[in-house]
PyMOL Python script that loads the backbone (N, CA, C, O; Angstrom):
from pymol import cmd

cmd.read_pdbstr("""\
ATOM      1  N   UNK A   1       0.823  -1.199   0.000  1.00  0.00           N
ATOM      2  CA  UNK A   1       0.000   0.000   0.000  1.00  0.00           C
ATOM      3  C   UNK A   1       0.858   1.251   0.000  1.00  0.00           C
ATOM      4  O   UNK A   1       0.568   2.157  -0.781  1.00  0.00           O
ATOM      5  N   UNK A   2       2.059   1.384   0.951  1.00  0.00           N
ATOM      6  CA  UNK A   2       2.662   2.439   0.647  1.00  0.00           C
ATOM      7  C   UNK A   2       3.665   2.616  -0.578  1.00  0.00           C
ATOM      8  O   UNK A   2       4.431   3.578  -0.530  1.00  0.00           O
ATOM      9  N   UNK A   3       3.719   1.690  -1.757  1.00  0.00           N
ATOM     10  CA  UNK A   3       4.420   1.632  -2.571  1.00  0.00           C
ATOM     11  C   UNK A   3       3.465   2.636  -3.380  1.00  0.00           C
ATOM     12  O   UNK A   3       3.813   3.696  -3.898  1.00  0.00           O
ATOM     13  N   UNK A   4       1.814   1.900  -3.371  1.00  0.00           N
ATOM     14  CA  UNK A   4       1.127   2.645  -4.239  1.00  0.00           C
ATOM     15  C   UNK A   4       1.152   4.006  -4.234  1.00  0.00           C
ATOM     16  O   UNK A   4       1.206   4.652  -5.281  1.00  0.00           O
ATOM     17  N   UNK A   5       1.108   4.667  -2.788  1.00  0.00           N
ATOM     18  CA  UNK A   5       0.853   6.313  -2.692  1.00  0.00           C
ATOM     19  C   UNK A   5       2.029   6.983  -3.119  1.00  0.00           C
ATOM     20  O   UNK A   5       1.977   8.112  -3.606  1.00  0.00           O
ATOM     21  N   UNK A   6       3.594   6.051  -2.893  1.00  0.00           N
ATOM     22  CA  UNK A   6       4.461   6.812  -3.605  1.00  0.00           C
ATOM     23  C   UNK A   6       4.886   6.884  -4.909  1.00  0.00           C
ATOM     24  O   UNK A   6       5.897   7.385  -5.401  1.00  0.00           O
ATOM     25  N   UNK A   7       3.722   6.162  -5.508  1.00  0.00           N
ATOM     26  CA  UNK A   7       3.830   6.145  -7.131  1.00  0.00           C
ATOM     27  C   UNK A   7       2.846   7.137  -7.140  1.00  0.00           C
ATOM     28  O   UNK A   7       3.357   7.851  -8.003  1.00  0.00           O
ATOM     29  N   UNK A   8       1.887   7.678  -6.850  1.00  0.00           N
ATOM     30  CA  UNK A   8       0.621   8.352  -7.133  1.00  0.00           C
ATOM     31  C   UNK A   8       1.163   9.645  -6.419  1.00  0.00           C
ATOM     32  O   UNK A   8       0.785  10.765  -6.759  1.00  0.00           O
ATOM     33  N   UNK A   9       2.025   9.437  -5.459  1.00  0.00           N
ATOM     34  CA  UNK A   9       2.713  11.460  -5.156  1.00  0.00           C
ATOM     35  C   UNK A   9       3.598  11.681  -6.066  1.00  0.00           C
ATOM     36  O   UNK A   9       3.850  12.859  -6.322  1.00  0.00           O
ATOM     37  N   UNK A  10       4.240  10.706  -6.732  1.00  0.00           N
ATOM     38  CA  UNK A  10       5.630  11.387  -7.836  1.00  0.00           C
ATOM     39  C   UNK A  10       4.687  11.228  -9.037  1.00  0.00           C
ATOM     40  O   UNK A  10       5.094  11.867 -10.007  1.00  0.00           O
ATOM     41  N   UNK A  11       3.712  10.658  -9.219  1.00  0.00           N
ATOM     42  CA  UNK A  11       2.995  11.127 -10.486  1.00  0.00           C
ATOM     43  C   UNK A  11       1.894  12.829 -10.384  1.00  0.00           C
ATOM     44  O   UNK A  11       1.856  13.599 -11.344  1.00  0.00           O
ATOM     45  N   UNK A  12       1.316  13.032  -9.396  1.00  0.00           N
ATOM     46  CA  UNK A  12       0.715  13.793  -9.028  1.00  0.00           C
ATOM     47  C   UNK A  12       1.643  15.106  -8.779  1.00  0.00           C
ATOM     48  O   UNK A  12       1.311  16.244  -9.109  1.00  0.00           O
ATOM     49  N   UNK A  13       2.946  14.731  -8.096  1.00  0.00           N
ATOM     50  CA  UNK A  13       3.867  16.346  -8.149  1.00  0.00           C
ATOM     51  C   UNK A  13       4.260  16.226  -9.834  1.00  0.00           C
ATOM     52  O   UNK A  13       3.738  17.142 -10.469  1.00  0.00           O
ATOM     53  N   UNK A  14       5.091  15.261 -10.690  1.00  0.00           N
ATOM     54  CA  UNK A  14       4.868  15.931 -11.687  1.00  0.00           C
ATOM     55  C   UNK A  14       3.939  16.562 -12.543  1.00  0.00           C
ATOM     56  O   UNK A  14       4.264  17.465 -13.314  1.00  0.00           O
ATOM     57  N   UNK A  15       2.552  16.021 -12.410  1.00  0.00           N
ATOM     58  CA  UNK A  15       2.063  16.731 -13.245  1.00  0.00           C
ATOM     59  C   UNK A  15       1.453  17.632 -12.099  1.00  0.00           C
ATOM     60  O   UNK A  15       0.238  17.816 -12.171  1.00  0.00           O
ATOM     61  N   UNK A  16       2.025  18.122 -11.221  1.00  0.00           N
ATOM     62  CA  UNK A  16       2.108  19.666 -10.663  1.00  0.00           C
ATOM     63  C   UNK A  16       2.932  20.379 -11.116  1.00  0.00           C
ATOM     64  O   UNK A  16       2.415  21.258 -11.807  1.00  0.00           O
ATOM     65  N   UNK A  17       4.023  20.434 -11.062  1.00  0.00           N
ATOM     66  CA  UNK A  17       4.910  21.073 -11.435  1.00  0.00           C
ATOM     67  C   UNK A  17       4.697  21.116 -12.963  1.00  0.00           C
ATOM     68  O   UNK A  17       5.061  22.224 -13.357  1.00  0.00           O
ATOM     69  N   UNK A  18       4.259  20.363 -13.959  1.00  0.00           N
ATOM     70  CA  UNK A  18       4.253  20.973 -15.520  1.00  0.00           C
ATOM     71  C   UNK A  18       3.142  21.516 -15.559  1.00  0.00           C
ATOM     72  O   UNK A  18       2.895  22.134 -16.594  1.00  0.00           O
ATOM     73  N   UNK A  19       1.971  21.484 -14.354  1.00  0.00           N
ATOM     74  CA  UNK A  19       1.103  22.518 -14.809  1.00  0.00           C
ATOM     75  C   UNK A  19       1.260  24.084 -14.503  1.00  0.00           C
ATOM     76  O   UNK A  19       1.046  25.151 -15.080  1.00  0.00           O
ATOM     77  N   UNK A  20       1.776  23.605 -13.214  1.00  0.00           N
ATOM     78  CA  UNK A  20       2.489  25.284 -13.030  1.00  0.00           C
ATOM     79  C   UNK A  20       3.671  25.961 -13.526  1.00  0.00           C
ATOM     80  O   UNK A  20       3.919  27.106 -13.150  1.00  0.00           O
ATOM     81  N   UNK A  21       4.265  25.470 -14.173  1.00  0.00           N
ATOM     82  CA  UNK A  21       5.200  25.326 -15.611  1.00  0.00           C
ATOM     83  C   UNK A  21       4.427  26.434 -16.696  1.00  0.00           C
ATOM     84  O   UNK A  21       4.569  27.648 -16.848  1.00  0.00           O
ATOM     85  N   UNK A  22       3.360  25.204 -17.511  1.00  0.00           N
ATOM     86  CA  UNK A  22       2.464  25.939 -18.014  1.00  0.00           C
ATOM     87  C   UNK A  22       1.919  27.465 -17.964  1.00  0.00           C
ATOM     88  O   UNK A  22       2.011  28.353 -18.811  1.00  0.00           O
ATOM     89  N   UNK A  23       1.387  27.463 -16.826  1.00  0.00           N
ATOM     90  CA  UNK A  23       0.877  28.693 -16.360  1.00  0.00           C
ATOM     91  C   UNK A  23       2.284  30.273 -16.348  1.00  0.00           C
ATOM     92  O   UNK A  23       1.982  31.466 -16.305  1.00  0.00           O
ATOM     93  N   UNK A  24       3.431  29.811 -16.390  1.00  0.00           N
ATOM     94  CA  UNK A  24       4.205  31.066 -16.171  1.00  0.00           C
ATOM     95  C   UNK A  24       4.535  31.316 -18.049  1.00  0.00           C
ATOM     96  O   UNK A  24       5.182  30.565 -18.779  1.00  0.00           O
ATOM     97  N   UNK A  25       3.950  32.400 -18.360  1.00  0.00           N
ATOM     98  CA  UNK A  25       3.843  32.882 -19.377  1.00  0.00           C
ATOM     99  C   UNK A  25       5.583  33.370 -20.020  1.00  0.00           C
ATOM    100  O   UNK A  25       5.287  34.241 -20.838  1.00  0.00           O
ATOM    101  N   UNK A  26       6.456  33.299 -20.035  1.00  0.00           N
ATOM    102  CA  UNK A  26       7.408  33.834 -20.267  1.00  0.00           C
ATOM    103  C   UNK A  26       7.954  35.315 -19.712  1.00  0.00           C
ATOM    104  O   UNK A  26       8.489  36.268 -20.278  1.00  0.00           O
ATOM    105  N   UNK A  27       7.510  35.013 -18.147  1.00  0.00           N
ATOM    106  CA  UNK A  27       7.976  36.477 -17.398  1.00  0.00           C
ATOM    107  C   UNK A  27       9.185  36.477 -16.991  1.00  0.00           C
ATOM    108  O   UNK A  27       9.590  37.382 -16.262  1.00  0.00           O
ATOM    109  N   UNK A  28       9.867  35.597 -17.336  1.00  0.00           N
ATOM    110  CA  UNK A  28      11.475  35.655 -16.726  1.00  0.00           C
ATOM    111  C   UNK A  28      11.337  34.867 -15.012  1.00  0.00           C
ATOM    112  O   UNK A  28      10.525  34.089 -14.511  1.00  0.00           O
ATOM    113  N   UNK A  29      12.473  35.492 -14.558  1.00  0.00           N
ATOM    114  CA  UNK A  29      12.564  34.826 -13.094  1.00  0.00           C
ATOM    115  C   UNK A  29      11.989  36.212 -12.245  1.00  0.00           C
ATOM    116  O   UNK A  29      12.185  36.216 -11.029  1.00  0.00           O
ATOM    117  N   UNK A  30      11.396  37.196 -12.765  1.00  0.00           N
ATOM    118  CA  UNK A  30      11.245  38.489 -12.179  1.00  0.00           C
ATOM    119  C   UNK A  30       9.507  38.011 -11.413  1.00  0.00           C
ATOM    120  O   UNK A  30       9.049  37.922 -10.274  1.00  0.00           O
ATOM    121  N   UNK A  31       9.005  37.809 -12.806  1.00  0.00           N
ATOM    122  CA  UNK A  31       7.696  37.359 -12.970  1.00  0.00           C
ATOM    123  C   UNK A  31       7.388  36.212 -11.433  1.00  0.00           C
ATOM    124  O   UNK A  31       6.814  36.143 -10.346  1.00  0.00           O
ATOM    125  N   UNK A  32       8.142  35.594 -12.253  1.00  0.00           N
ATOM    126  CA  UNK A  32       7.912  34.054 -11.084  1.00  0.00           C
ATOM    127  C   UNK A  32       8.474  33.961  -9.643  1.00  0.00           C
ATOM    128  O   UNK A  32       8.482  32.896  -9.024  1.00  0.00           O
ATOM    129  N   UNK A  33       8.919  35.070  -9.164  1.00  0.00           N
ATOM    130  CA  UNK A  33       9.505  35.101  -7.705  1.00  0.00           C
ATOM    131  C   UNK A  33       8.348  36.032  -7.353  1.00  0.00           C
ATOM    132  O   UNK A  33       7.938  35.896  -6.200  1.00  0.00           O
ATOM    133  N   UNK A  34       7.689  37.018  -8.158  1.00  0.00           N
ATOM    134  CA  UNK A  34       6.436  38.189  -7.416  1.00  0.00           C
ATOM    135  C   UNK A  34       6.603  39.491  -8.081  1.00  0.00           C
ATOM    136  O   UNK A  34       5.924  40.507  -7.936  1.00  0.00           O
ATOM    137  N   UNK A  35       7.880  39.232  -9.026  1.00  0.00           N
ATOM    138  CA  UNK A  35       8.024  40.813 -10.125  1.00  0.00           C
ATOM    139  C   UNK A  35       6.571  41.147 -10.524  1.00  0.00           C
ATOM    140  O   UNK A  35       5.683  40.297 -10.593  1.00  0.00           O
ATOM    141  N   UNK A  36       6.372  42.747 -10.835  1.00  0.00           N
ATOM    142  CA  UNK A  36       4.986  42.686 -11.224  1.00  0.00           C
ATOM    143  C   UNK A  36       5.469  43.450 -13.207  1.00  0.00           C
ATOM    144  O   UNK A  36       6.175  44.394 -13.562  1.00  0.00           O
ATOM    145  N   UNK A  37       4.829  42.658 -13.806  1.00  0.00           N
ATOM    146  CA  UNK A  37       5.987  43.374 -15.175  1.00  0.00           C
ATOM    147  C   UNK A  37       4.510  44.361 -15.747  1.00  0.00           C
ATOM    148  O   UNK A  37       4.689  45.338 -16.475  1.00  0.00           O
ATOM    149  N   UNK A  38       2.878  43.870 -15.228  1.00  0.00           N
ATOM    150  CA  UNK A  38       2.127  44.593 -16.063  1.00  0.00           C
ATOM    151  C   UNK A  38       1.858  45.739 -15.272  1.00  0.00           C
ATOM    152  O   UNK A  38       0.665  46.016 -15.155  1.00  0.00           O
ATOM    153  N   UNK A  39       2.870  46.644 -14.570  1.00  0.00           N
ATOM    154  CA  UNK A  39       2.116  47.857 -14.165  1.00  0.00           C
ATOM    155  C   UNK A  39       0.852  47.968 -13.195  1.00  0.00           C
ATOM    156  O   UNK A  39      -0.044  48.802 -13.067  1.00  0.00           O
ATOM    157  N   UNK A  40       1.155  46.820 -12.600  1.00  0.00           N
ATOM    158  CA  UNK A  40      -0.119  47.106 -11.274  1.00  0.00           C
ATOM    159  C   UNK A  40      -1.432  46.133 -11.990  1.00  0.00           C
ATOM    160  O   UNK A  40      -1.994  45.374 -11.202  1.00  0.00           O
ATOM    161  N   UNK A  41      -1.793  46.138 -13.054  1.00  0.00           N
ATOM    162  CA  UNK A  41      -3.039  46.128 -13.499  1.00  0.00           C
ATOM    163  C   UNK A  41      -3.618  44.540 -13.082  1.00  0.00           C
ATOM    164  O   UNK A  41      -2.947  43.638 -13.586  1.00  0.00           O
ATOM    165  N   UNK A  42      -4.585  44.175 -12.366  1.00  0.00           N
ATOM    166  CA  UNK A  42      -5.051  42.807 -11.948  1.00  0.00           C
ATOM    167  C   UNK A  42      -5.567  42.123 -13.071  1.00  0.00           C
ATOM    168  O   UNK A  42      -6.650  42.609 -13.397  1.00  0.00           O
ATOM    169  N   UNK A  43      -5.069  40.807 -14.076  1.00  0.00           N
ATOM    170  CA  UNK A  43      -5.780  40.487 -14.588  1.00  0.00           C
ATOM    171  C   UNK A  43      -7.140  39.571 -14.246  1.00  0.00           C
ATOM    172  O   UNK A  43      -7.510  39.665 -13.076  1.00  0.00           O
ATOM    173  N   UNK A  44      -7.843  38.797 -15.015  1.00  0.00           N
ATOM    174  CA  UNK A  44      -8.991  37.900 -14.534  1.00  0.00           C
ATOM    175  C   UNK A  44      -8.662  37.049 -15.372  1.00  0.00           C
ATOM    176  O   UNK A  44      -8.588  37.387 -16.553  1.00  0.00           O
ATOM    177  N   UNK A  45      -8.369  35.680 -14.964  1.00  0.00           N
ATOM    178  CA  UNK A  45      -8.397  34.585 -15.480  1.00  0.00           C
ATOM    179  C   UNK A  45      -9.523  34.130 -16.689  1.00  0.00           C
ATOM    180  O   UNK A  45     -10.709  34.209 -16.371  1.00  0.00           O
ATOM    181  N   UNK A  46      -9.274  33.785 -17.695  1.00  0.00           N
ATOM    182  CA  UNK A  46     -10.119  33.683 -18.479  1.00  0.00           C
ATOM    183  C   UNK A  46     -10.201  32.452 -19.611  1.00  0.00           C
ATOM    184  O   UNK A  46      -9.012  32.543 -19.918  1.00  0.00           O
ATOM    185  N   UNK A  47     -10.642  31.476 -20.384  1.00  0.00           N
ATOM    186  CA  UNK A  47     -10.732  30.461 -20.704  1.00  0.00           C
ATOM    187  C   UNK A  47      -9.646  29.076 -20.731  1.00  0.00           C
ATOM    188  O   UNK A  47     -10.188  28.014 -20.427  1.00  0.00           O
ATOM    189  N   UNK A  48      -8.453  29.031 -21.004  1.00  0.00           N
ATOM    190  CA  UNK A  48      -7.841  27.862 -21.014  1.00  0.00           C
ATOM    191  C   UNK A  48      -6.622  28.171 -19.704  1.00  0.00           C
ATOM    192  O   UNK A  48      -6.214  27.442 -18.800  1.00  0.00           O
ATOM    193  N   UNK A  49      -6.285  29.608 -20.095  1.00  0.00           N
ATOM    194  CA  UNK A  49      -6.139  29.825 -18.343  1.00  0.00           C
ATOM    195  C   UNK A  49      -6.850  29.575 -17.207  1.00  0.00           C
ATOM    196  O   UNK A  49      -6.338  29.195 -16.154  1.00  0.00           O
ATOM    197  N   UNK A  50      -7.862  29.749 -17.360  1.00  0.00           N
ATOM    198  CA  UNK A  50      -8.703  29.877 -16.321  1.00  0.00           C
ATOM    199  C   UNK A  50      -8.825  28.177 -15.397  1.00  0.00           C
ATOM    200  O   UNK A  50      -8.637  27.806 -14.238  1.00  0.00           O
ATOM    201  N   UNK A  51      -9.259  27.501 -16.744  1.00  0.00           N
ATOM    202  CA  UNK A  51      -9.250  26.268 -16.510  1.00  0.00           C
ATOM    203  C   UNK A  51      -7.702  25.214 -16.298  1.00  0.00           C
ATOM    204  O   UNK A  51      -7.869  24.006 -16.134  1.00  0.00           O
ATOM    205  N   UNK A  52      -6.491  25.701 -16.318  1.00  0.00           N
ATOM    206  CA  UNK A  52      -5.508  25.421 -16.197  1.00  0.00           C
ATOM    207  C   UNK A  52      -5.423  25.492 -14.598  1.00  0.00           C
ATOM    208  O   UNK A  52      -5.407  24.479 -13.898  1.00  0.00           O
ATOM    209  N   UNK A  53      -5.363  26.962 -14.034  1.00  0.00           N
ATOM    210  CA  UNK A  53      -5.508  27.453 -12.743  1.00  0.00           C
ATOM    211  C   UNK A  53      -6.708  26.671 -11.835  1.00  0.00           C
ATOM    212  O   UNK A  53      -6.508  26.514 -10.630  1.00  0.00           O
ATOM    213  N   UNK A  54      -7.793  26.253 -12.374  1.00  0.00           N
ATOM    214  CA  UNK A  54      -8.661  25.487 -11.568  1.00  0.00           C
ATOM    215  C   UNK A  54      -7.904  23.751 -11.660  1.00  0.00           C
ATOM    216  O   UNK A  54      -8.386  22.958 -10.851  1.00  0.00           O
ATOM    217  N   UNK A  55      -7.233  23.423 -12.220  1.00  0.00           N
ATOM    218  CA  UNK A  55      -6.554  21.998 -12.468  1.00  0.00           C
ATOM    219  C   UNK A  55      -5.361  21.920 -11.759  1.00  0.00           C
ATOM    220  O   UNK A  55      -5.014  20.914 -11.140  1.00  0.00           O
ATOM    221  N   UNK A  56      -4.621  23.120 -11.841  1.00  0.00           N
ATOM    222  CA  UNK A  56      -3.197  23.518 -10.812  1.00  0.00           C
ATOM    223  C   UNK A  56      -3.961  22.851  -9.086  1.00  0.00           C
ATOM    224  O   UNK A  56      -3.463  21.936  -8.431  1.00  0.00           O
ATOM    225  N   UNK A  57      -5.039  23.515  -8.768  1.00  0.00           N
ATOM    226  CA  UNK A  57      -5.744  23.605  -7.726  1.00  0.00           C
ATOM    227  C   UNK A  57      -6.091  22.152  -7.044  1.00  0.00           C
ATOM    228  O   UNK A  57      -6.003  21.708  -5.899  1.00  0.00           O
ATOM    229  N   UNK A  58      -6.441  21.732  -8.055  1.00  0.00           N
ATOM    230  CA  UNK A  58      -7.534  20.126  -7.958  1.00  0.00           C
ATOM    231  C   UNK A  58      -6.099  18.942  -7.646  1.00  0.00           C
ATOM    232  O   UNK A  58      -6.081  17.853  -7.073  1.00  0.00           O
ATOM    233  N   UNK A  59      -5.302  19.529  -8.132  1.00  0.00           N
ATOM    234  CA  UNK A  59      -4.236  18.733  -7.957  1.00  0.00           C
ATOM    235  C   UNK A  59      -2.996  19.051  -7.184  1.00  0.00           C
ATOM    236  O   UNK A  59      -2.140  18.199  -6.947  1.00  0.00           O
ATOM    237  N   UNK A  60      -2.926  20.170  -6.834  1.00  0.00           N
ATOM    238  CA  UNK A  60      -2.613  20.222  -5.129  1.00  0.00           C
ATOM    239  C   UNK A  60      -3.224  19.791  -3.963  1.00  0.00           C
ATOM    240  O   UNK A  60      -2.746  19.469  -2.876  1.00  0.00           O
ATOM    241  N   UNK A  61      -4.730  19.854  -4.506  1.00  0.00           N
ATOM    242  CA  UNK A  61      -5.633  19.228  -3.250  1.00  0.00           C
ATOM    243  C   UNK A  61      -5.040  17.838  -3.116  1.00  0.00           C
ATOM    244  O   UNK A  61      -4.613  17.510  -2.009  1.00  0.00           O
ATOM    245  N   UNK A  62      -4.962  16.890  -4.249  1.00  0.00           N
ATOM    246  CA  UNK A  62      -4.910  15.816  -4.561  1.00  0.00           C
ATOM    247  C   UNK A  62      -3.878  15.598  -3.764  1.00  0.00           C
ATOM    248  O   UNK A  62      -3.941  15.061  -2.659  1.00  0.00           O
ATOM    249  N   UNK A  63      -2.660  16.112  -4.441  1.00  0.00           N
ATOM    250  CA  UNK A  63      -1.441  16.143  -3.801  1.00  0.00           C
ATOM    251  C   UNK A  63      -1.309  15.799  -2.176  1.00  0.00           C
ATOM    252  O   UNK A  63      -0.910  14.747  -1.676  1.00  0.00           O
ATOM    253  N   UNK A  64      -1.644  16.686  -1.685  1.00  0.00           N
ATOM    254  CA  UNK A  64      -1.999  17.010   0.261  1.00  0.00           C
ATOM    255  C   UNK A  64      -2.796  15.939   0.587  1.00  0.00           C
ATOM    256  O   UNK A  64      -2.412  15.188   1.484  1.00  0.00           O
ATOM    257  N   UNK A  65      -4.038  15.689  -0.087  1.00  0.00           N
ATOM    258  CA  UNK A  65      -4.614  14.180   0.751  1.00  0.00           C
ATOM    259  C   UNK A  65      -3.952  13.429   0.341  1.00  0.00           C
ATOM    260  O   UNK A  65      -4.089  12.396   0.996  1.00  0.00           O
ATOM    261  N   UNK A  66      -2.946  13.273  -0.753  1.00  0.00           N
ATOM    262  CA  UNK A  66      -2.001  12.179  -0.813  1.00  0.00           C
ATOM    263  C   UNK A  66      -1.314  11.781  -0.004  1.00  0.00           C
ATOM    264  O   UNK A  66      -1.154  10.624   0.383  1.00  0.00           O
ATOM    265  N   UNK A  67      -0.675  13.064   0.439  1.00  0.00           N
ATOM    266  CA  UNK A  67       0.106  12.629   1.374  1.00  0.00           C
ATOM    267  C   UNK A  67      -0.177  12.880   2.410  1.00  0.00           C
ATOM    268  O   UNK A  67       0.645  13.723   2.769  1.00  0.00           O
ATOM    269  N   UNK A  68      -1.024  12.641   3.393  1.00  0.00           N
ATOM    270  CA  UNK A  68      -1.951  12.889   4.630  1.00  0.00           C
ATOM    271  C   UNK A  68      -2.416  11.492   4.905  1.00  0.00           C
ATOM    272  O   UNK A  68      -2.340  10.922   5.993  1.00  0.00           O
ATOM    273  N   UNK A  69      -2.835  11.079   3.953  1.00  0.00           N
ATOM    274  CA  UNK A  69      -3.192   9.523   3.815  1.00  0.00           C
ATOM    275  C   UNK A  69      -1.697   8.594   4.033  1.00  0.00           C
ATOM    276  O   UNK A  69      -1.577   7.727   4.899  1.00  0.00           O
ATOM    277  N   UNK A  70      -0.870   8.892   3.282  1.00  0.00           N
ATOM    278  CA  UNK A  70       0.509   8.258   3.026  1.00  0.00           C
ATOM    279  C   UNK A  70       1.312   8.052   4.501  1.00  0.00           C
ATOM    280  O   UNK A  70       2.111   7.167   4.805  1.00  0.00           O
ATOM    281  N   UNK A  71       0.643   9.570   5.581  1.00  0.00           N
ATOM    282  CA  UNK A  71       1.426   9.163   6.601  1.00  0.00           C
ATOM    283  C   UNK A  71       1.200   8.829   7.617  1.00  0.00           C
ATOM    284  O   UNK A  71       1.965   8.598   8.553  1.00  0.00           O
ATOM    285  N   UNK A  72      -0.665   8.719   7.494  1.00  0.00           N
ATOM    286  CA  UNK A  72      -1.476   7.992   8.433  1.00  0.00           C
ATOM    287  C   UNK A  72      -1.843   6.888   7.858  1.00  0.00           C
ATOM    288  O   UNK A  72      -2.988   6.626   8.229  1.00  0.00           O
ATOM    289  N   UNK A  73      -1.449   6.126   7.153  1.00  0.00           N
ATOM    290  CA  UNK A  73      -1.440   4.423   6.861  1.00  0.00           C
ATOM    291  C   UNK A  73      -0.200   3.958   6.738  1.00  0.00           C
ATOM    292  O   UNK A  73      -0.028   2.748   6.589  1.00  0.00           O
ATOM    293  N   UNK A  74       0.471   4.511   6.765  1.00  0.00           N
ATOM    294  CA  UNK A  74       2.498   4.225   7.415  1.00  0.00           C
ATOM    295  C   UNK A  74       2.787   4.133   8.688  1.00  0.00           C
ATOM    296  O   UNK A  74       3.881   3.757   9.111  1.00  0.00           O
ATOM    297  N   UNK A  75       1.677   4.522   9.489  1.00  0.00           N
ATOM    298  CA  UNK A  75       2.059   4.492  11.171  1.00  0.00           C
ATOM    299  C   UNK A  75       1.298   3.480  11.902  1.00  0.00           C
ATOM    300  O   UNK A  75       1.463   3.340  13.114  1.00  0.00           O
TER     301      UNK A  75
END
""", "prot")
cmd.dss("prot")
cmd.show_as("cartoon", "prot")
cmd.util.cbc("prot")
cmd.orient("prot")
């Protein structure tokens, strides 16, 4: 059983990490540490973004009961 969850957290962080990959638009390292490059202006998430950012989400959740589970059925 704990073989399974650590196949399902290294599958689940990678495809975390390439979705949040995805999501950084080519802002440099300015962008991706908290640089702000558009001048203040807030955007609103909007179609394949939008739905990218709700999938980033679903699979961090995933992530965390992964491993919540992983370390209360290991003990």
């Amino acid at each position: 059983m704990e073989v399974a969850f650590q196949v399902v957290s290294i599958i689940l962080s990678i495809l975390l990490t390439i979705m949040i990959l995805l999501q950084v638009k080519g802002g440099g390292l300015g962008n991706l540490l908290g640089g702000d490059a558009g001048g203040g202006i807030t955007r609103t998430r909007r179609g394949l973004e939008k739905t990218l950012f709700q999938i980033t989400i679903a699979l961090a959740i995933a992530f965390l009961a992964v491993a919540i589970l992983s370390v209360s059925v290991s003990r």
